[in-house]
C-alpha positions in Angstrom: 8.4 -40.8 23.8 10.1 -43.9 22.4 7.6 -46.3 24.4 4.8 -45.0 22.3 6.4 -44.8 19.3 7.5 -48.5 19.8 3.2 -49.4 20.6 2.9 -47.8 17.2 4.9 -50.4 15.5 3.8 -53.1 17.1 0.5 -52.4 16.6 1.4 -52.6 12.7 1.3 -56.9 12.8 -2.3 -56.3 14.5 -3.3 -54.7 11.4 -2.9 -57.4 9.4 -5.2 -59.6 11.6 -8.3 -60.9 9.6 -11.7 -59.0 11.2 -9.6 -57.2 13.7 -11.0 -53.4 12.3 -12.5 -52.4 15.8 -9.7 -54.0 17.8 -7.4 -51.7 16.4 -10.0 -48.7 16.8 -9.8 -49.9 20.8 -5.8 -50.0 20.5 -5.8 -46.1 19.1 -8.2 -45.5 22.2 -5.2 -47.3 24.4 -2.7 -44.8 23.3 -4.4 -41.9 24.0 -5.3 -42.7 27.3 -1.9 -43.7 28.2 -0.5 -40.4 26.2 -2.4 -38.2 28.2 -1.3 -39.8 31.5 2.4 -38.7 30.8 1.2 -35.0 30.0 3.2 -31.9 29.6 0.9 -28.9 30.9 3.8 -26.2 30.5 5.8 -24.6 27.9 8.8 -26.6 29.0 10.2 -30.1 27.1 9.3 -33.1 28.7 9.5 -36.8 28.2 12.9 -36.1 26.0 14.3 -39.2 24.6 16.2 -39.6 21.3 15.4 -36.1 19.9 11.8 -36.4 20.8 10.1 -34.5 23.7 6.5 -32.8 24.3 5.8 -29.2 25.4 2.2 -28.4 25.7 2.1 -26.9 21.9 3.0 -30.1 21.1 1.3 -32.4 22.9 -2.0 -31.2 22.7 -1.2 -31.9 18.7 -0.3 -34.9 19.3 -3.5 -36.1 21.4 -5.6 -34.5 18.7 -4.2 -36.6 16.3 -4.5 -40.1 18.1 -8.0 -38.8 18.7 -8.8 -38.2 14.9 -7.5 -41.1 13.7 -9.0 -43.5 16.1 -12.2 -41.4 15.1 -11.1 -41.8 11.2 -11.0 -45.6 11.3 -15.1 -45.1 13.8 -16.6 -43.2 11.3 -15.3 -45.5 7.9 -17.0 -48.4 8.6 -18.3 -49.0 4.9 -14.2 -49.9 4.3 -14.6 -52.8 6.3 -18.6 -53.6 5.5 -18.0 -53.8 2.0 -14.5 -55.4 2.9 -12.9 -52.7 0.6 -9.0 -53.4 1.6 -9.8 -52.6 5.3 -6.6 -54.2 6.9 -4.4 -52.0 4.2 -6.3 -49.4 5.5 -5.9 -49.5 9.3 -2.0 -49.7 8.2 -2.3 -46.3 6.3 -3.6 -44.8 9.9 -1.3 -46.4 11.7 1.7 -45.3 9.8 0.2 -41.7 9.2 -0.3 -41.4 12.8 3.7 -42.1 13.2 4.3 -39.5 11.2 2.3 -37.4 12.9 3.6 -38.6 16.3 7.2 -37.8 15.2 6.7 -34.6 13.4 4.7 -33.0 16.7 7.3 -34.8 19.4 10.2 -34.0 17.3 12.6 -31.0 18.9 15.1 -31.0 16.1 14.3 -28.5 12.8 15.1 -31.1 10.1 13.8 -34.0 11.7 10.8 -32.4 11.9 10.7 -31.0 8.3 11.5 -35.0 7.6 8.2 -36.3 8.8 6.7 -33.2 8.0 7.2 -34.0 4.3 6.5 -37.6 5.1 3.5 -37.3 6.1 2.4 -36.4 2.6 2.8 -39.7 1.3 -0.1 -42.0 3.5 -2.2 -38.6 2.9 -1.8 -38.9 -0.8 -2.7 -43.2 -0.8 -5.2 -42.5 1.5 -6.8 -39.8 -1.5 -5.7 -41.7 -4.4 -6.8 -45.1 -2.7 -10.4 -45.3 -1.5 -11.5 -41.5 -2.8 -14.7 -41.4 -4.6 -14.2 -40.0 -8.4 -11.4 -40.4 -10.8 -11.3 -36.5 -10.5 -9.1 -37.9 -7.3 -6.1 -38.1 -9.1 -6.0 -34.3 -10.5 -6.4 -33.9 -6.1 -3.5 -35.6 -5.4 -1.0 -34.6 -7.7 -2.3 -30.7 -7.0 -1.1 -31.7 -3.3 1.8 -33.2 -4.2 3.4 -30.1 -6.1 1.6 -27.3 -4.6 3.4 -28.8 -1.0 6.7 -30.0 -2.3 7.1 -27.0 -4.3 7.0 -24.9 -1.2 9.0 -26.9 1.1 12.2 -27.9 -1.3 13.1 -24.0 -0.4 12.5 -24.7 3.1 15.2 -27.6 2.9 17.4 -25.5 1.3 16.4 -23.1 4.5 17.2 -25.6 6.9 20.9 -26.6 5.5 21.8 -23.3 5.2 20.9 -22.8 8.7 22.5 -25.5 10.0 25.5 -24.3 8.1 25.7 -21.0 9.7 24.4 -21.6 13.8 26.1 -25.3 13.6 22.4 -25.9 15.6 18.7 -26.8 14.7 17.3 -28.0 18.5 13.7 -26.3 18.7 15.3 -24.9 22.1 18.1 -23.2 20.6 16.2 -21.3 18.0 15.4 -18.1 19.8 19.0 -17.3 20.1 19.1 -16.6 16.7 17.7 -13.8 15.0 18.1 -13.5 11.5 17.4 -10.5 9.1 18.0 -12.5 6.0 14.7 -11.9 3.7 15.4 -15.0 1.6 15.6 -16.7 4.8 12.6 -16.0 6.1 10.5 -16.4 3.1 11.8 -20.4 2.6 11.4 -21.2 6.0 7.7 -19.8 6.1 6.8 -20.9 3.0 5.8 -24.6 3.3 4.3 -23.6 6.3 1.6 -20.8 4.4 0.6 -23.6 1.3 0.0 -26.4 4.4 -2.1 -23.7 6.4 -2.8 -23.0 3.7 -2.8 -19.1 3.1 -5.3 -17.4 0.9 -4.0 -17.5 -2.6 -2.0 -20.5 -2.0 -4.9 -22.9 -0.8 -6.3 -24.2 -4.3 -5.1 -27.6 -3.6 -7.4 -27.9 -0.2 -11.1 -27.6 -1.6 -9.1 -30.2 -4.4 -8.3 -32.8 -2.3 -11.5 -32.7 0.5 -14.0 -32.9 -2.5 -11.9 -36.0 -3.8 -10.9 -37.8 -0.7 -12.9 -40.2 1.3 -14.2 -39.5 4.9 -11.1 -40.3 6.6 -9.3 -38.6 4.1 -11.4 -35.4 4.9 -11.0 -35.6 8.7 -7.3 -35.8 8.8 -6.5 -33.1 6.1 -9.2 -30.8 8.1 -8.4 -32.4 11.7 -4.5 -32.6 11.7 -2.7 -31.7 8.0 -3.5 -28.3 8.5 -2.5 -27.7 11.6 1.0 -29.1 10.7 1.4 -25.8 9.2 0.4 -23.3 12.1 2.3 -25.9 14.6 5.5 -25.0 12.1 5.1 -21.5 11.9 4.9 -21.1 15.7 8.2 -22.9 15.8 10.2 -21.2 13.5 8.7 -17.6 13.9 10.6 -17.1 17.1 13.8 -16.5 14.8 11.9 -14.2 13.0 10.6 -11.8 15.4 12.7 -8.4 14.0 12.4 -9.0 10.4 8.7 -10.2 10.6 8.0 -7.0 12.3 8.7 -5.5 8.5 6.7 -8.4 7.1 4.0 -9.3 8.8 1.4 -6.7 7.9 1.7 -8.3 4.3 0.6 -11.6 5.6 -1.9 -10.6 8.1 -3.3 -8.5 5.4 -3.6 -11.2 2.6 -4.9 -13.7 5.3 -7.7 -11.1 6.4 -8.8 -10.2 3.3 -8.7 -13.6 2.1 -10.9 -14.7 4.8 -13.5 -12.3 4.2 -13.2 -13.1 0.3 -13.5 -17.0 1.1 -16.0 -16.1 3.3 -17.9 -15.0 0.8 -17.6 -17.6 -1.4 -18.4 -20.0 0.9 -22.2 -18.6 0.6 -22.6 -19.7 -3.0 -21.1 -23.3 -2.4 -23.6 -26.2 -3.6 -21.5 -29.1 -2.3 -21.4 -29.7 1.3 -18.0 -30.4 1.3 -16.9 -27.7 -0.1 -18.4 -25.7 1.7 -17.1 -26.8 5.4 -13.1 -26.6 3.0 -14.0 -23.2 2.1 -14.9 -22.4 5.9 -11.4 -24.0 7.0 -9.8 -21.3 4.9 -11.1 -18.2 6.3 -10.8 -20.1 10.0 -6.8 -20.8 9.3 -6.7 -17.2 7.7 -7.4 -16.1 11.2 -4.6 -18.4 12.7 -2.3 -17.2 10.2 -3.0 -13.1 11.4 -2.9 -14.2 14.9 0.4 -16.3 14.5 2.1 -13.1 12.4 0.7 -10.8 14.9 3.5 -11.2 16.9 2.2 -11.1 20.4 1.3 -13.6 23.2 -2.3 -13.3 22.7 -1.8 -14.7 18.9 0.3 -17.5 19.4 -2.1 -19.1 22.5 -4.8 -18.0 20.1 -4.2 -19.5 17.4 -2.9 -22.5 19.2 -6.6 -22.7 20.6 -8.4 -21.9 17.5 -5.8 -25.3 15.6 -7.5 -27.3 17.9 -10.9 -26.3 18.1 -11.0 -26.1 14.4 -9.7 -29.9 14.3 -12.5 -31.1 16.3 -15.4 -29.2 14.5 -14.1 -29.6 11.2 -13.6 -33.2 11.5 -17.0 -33.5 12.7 -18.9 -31.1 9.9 -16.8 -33.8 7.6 -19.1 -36.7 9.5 -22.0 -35.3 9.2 -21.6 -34.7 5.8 -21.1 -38.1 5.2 -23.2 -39.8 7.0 -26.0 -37.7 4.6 -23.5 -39.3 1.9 -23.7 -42.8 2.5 -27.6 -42.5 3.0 -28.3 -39.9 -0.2 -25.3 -40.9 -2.6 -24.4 -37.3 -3.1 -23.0 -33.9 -1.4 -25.1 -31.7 -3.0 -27.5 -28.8 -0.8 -30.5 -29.6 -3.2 -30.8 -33.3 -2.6 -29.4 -33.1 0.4 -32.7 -30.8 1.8 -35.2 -31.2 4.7 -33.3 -33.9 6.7 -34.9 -33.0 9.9 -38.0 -34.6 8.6 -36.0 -37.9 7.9 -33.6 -37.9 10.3 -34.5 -35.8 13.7 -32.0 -37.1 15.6 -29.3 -36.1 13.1 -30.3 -32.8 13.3 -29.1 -32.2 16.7 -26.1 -33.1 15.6 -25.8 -30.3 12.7 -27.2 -27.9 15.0 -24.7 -28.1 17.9 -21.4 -28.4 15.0 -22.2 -25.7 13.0 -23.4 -23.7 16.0 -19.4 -24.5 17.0 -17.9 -23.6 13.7 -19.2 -19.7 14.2 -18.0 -19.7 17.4 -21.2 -20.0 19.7 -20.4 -20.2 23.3 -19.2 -22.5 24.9 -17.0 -24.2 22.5 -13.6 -23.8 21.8 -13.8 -21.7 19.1 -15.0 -18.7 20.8 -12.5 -18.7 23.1 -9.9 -19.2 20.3 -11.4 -16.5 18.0 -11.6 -13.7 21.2 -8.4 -14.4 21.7 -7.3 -13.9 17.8 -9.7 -10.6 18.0 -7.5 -9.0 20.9 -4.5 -10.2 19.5 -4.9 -8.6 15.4 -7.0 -5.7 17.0 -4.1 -5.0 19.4 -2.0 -5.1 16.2 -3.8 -2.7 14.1 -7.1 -1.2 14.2 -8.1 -1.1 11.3 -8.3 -4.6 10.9 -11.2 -4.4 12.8 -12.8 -4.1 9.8 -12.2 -7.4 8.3 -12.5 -8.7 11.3 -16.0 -8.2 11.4 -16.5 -9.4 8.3 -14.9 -12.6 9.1 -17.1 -13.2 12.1 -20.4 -12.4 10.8 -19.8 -14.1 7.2 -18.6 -17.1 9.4 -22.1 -17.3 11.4 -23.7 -16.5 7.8 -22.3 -19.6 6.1 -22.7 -22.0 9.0 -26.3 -21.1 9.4 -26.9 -21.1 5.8 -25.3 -24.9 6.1 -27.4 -25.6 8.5 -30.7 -24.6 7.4 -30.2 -25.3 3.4 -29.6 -29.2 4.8 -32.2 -29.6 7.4 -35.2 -27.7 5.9 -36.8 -27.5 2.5 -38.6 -29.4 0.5 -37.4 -33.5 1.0 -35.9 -34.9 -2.1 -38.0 -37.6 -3.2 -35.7 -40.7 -3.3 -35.0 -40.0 0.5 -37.9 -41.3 2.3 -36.3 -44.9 2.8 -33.4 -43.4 4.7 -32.2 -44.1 8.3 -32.5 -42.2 11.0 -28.6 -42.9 12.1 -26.7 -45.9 13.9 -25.3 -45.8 17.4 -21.9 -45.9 16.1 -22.4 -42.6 14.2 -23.9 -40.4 17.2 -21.3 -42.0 19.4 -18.5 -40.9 16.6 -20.1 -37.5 16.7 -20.4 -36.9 20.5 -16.5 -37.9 20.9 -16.0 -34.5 18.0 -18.9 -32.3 19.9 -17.8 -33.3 23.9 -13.7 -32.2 23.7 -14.8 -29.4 21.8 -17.3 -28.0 24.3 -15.9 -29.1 27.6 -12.6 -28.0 27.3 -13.4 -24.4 27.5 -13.3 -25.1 30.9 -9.7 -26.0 31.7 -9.1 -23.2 29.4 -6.1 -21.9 31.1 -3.9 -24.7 29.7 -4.4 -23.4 26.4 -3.0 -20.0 27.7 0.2 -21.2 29.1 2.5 -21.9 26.1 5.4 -19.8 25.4 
């Protein structure tokens, strides 16, 4: 783990070199590639070295995030068009994606909480930096408090834990079972605002309005999933007194999903409304997760990153209509298939994804969520329904409200979309569909 963790810093220097943006793009593409090569394709730690190792949970977290942020620096080429601070930006990447790296490989509790928490920081410049409106500072301070707040118990968690099992190894943790309610509420609790749970999720629709493209596609691809990769850590010391307290939690994240659901259908901005939809998709991760079973941890393992890929994506398209129509909103942003065809593809085959149309990812993720909260309790069929039809509702309605209808007037000069932009969204549309077929990877963690 340290040889990649080394490339990382020495690609650092590189980012200072003058018109060396796709360079570094290429170098990102280097890692991954030699990343996957050392793979880990079983629930067992691998690669170990200083405190860092890769199980599959982790490591197909880890290639998901080397793959959105090489797809983060692709798809912000106006930084470096309009020469808008683009080396300090490549550097804000670079050190997120160390963050991200160590938080994923790391197999030590605190050390993990450490980079967890880091990884606020580039997240926050990244917002506050090269966002669009001055609302962008009211986003990043709500981040800021609404996750610190959470986690300072967790910290307080982790000590205490430390204190008592004289332990914190990852592999350790299910030797200890602990009925301590105070317990398990810190320890869970960052982990439900990162997710984030229903109720606790204000902050996300905040900071995706406010931040810029790349900004979107790592909160969406990889921040979120920080928070389900956490909760399937730390769960397995749970597992008696989360049998008490899990109903409370699959509950709120059930009916929260339907309730977001819903309000995704009366969402003007596009961006909004693809935030909204990551809500009710993580509200099914979270029942899945608290479900307690094997079906709900591979589940919701599948649905993190199937929900990375298509969110990130949704985020492109949207901004590619952005950078051509200078706003987000559903009633300028109408009858695009006239202008741009080709585009239209594009929107088709992600939002056909994010309600979970065969083949992609997400079906597979969401059956597997379906057995897993139905085996739980039956009654959550119900909601469960509503989730999944109110899910195809509001991607159709995306779909439709930006591709037909009546063509705004100032949009008949537009472009019907660069190479680099079908190229950005064919590397978000290809994992997400073609994985499906070495499925059983996804079903071997635990």
């Amino acid at each position: 783990m340290l040889k990649f963790i080394f490339m990382m810093l020495f690609m650092i220097p590189m980012s200072f070199v003058k018109k060396s943006f796709w360079m570094n793009m290429f170098m990102f593409m280097f890692l991954f590639v030699g990343f996957m090569m050392v793979g880990s394709f079983n629930s067992l730690w691998m690669n170990i070295s200083y405190g860092f190792g890769t199980d599959l949970l982790s490591f197909g977290l880890i290639l998901l995030s080397i793959w959105i942020c090489m797809l983060m620096i692709m798809a912000s080429e106006l930084i470096y068009k309009n020469n808008n601070f683009d080396n300090y930006f490549i550097l804000l990447v670079l050190i997120l994606l160390l963050f991200l790296f160590c938080s994923f490989s790391s197999m030590n509790l605190f050390k993990f909480y450490f980079f967890f928490e880091s990884s606020l920081i580039p997240t926050l410049i990244l917002i506050m930096g090269w966002g669009y409106q001055p609302e962008r500072m009211q986003a990043g301070g709500y981040l800021l408090f609404y996750t610190l707040f959470a986690s300072l118990p967790m910290m307080i968690g982790i000590f205490y834990f430390y204190n008592n099992y004289n332990s914190l190894d990852f592999f350790y943790l299910k030797e200890f079972n602990s009925f301590n309610l105070y317990m398990y509420m810190s320890m869970i609790f960052a982990f439900l605002v990162k997710l984030p749970m229903y109720m606790v999720h204000l902050w996300l629709p905040k900071a995706h309005v406010e931040a810029p493209v790349s900004g979107s596609m790592i909160l969406a691809g990889i921040l979120l999933k920080l928070g389900g990769y956490g909760l399937l850590r730390v769960m397995i010391m749970f597992i008696y007194i989360g049998k008490y307290f899990s109903s409370l939690f699959v509950s709120i994240s059930l009916l929260g999903g339907a309730l977001i659901s819903l309000v995704c259908l009366r969402q003007s901005d596009l961006k909004l409304l693809i935030a909204y939809s990551s809500v009710a998709h993580m509200g099914m991760v979270l029942a899945g997760i608290m479900s307690l079973n094997y079906w709900g941890a591979c589940g919701s393992y599948l649905m993190m990153i199937a929900h990375g890929l298509c969110s990130s994506g949704l985020f492109c398209l949207a901004n590619i209509s952005y950078e051509r129509l200078h706003s987000r909103s559903m009633f300028i942003n109408k009858g695009l298939i006239n202008l741009m065809p080709s585009m239209t593809l594009w929107w088709f085959l992600l939002c056909s994804s994010n309600m979970a149309a065969p083949p992609s990812l997400n079906l597979l993720g969401e059956i597997s969520l379906l057995n897993s909260v139905i085996s739980w309790s039956f009654i959550s069929i119900l909601f469960l329904m509503f989730l999944s039809f109110f899910s195809a509702v509001y991607s159709l309605y995306l779909y439709s409200f930006s591709q037909h209808g009546k063509i705004y007037s100032g949009g008949y000069y537009l472009s019907s979309g660069y190479i680099r932009e079908y190229i950005l969204l064919f590397m978000h549309w290809f994992p997400l569909n073609f994985l499906i077929i070495k499925s059983s990877y996804f079903m071997l963690w635990i």
